[in-house]
N, CA, C and O atoms as CSV, one atom per row, in Angstrom:
chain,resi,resn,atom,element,x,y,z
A,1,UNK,N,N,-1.963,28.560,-26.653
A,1,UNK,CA,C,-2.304,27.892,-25.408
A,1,UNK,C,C,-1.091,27.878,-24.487
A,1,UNK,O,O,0.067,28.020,-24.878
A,2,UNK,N,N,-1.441,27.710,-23.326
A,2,UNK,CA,C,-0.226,27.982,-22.141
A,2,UNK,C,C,0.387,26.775,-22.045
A,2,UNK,O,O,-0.350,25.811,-22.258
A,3,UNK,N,N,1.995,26.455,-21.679
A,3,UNK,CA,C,2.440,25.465,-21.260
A,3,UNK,C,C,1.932,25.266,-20.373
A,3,UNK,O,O,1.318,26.038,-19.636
A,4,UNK,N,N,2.194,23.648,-20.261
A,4,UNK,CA,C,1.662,22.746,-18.698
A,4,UNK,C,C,2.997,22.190,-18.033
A,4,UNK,O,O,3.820,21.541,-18.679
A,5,UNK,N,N,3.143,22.512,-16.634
A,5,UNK,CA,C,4.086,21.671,-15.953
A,5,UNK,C,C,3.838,19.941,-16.304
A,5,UNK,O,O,2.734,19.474,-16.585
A,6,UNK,N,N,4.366,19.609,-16.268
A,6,UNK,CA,C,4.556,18.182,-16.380
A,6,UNK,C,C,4.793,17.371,-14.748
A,6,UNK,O,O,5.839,16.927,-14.273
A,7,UNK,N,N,3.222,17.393,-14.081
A,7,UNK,CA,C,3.606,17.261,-12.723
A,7,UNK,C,C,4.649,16.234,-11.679
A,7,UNK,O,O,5.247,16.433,-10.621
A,8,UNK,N,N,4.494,15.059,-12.614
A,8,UNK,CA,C,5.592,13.910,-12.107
A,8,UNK,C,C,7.102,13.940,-12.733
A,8,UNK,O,O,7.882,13.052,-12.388
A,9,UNK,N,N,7.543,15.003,-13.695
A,9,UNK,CA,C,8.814,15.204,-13.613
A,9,UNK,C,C,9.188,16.477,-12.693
A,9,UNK,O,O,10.334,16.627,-12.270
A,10,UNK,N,N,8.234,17.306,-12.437
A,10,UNK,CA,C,8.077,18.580,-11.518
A,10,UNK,C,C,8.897,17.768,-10.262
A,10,UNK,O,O,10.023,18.081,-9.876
A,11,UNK,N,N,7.961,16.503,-9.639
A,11,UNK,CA,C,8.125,15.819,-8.548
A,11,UNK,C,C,9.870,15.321,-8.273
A,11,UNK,O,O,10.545,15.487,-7.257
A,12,UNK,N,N,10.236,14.701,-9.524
A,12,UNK,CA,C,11.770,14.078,-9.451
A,12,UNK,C,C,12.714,14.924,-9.687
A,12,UNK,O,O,13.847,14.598,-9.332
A,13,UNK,N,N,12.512,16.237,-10.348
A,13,UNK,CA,C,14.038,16.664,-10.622
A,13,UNK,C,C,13.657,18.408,-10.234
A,13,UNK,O,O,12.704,19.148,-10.480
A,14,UNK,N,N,15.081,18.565,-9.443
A,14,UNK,CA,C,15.214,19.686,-9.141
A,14,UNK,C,C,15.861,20.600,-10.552
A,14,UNK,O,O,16.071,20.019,-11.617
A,15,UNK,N,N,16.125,22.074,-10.368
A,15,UNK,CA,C,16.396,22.488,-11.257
A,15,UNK,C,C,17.063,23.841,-10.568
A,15,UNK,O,O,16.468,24.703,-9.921
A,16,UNK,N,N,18.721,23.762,-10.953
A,16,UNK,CA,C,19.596,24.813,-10.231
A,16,UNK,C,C,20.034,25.592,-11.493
A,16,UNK,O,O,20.745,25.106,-12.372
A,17,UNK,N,N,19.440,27.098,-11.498
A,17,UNK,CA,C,20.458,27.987,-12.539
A,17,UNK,C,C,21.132,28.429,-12.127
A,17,UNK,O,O,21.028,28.504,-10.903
A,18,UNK,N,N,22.089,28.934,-12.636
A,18,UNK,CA,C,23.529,29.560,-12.195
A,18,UNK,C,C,23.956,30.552,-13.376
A,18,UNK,O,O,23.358,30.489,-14.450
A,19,UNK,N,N,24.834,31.329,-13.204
A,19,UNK,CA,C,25.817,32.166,-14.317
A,19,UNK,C,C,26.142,31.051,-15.109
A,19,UNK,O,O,25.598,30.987,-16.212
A,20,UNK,N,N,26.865,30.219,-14.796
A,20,UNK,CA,C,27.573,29.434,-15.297
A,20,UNK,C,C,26.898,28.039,-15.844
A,20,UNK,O,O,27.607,27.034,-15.893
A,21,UNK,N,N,25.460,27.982,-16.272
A,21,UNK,CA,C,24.305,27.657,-16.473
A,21,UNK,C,C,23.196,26.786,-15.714
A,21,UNK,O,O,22.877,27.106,-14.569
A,22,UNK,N,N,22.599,25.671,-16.358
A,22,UNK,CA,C,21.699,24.976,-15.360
A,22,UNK,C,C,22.170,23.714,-15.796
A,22,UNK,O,O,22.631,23.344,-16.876
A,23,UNK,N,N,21.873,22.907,-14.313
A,23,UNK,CA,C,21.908,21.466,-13.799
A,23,UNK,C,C,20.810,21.179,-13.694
A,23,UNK,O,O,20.095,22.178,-13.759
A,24,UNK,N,N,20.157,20.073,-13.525
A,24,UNK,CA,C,19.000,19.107,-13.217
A,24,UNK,C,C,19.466,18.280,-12.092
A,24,UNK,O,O,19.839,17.193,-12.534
A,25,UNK,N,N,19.568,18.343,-11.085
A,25,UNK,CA,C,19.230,17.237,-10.080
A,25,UNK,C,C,18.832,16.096,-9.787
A,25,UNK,O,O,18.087,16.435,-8.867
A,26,UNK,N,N,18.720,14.895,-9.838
A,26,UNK,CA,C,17.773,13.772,-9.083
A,26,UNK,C,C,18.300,13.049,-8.279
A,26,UNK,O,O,19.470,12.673,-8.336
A,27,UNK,N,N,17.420,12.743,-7.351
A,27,UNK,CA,C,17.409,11.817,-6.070
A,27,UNK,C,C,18.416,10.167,-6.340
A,27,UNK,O,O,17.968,9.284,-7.072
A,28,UNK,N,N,19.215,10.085,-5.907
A,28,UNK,CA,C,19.718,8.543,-6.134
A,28,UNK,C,C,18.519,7.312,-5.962
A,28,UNK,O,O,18.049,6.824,-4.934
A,29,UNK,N,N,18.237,7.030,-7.373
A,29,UNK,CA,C,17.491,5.605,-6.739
A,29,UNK,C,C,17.684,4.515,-6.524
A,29,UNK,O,O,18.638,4.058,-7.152
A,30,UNK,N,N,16.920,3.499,-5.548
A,30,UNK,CA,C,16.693,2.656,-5.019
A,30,UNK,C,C,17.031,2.922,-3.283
A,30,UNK,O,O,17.561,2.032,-2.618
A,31,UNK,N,N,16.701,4.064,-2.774
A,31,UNK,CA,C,16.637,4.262,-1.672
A,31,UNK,C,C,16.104,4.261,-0.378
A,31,UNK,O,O,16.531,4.473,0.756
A,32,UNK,N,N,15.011,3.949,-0.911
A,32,UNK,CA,C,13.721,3.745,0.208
A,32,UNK,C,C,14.075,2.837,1.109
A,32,UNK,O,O,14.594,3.185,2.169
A,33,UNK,N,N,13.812,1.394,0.769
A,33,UNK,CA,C,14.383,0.026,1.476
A,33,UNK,C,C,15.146,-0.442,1.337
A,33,UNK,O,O,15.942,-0.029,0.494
A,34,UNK,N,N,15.395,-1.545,2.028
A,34,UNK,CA,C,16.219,-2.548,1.832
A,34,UNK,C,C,17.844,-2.161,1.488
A,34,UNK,O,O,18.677,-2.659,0.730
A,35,UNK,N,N,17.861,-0.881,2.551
A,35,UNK,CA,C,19.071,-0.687,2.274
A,35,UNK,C,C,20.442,-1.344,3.290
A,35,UNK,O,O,21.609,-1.391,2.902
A,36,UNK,N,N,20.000,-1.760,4.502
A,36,UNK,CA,C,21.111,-2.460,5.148
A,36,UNK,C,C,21.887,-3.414,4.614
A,36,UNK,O,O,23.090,-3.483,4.867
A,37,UNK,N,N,21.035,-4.546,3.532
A,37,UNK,CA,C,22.425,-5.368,2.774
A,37,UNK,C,C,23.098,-4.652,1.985
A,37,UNK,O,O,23.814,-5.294,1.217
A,38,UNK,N,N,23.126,-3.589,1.899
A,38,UNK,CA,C,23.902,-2.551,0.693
A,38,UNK,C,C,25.171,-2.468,1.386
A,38,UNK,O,O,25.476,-2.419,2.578
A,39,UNK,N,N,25.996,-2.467,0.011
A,39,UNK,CA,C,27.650,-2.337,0.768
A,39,UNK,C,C,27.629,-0.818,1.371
A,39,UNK,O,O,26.694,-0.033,1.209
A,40,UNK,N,N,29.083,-0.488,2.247
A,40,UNK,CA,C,29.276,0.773,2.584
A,40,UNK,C,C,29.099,1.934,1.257
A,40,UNK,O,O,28.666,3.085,1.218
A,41,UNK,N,N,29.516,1.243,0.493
A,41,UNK,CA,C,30.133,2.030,-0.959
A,41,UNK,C,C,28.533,2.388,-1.885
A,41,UNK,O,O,28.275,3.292,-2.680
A,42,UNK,N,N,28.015,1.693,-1.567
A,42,UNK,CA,C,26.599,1.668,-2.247
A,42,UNK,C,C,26.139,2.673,-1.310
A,42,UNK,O,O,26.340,3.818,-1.715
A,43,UNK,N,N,25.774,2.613,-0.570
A,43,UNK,CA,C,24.919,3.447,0.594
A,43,UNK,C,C,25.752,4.809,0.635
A,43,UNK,O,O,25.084,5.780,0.991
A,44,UNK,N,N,26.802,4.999,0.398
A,44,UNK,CA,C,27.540,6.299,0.350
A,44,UNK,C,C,27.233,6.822,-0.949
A,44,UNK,O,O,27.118,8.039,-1.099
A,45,UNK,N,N,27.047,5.782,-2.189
A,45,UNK,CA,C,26.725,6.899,-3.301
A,45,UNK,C,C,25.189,7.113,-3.507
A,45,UNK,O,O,24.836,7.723,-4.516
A,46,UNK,N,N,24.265,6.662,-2.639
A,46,UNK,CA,C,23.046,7.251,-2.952
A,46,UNK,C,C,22.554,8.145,-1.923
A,46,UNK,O,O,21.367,8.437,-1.781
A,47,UNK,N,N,23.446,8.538,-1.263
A,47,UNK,CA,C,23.400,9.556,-0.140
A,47,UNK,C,C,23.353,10.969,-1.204
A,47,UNK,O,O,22.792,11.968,-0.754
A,48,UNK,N,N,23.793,11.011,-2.241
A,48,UNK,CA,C,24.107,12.019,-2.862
A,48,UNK,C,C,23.542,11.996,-4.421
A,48,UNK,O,O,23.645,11.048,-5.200
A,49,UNK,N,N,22.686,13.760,-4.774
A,49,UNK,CA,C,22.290,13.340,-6.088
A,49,UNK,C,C,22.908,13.281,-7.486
A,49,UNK,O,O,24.032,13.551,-7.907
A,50,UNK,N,N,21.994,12.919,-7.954
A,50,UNK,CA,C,22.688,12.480,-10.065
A,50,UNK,C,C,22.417,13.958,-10.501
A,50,UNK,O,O,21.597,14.815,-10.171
A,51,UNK,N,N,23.617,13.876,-11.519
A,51,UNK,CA,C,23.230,15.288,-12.229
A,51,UNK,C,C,23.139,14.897,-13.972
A,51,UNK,O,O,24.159,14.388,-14.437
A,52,UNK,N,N,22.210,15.074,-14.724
A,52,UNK,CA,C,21.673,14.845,-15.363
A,52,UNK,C,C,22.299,15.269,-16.453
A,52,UNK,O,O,22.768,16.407,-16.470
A,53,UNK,N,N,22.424,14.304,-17.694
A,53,UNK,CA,C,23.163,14.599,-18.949
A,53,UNK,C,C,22.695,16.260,-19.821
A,53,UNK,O,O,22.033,17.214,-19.412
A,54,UNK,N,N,23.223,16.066,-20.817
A,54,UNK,CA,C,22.614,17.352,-21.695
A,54,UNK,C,C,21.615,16.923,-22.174
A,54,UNK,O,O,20.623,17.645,-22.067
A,55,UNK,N,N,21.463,15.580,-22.896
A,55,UNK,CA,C,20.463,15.227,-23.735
A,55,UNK,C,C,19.507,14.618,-22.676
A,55,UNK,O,O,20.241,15.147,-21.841
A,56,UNK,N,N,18.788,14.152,-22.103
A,56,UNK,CA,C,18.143,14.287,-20.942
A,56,UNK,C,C,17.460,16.042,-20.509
A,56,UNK,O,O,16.313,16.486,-20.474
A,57,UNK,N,N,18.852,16.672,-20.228
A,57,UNK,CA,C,18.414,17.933,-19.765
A,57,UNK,C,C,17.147,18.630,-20.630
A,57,UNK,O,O,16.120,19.099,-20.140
A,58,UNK,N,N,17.540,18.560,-22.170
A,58,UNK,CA,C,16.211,19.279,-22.721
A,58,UNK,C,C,15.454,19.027,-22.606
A,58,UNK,O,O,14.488,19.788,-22.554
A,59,UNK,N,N,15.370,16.994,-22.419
A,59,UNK,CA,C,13.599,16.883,-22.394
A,59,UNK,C,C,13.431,17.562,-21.189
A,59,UNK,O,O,12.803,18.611,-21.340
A,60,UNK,N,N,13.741,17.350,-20.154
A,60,UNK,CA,C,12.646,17.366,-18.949
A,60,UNK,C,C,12.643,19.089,-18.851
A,60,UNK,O,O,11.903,19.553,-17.983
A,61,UNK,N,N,13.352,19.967,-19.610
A,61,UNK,CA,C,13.206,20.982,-19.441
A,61,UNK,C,C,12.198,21.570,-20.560
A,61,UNK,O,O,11.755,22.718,-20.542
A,62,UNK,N,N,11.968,20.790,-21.338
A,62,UNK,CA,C,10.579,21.062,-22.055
A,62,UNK,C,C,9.411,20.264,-21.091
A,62,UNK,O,O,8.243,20.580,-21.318
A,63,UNK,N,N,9.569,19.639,-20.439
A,63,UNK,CA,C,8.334,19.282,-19.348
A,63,UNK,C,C,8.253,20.458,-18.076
A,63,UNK,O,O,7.441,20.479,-17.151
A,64,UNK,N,N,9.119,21.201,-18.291
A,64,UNK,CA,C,9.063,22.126,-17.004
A,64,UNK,C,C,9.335,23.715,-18.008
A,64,UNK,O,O,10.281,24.440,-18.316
A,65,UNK,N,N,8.047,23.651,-18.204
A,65,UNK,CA,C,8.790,25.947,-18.715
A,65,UNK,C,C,8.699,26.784,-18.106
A,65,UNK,O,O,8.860,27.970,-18.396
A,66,UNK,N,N,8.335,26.162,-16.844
A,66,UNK,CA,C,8.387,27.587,-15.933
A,66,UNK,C,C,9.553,27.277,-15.022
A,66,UNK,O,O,9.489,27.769,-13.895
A,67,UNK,N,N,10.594,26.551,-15.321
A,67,UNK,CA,C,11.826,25.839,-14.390
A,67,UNK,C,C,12.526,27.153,-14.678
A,67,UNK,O,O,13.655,27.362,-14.235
């Protein structure tokens, strides 16, 4: 039987290969609202994304086989 994307981790994490191998991506959360009481320092690090451990990396890369 064929793998299935796993559509709601499809949704959160990007997936960059390289020579030098692959990263996983995700969005900084808690970003949506309520971000003006956030310090400068807070709001500067969710401007930018998480890059995802090794152990992490396999699961979601067994939720994605066509990544």
């Amino acid at each position: 039987m064929k793998a299935k994307t796993h559509k709601a981790t499809a949704k959160r994490f990007i997936v960059k290969k390289s020579k030098k191998g692959t990263k996983i991506l995700k969005r900084a959360e808690g970003q949506d609202h309520f971000n003006s009481r956030e310090s400068g320092k807070t709001k500067r690090n969710k401007r930018s994304d998480n890059i995802m451990g090794r152990a992490r990396q396999k699961t979601i890369l067994l939720a994605l086989p066509n990544a």
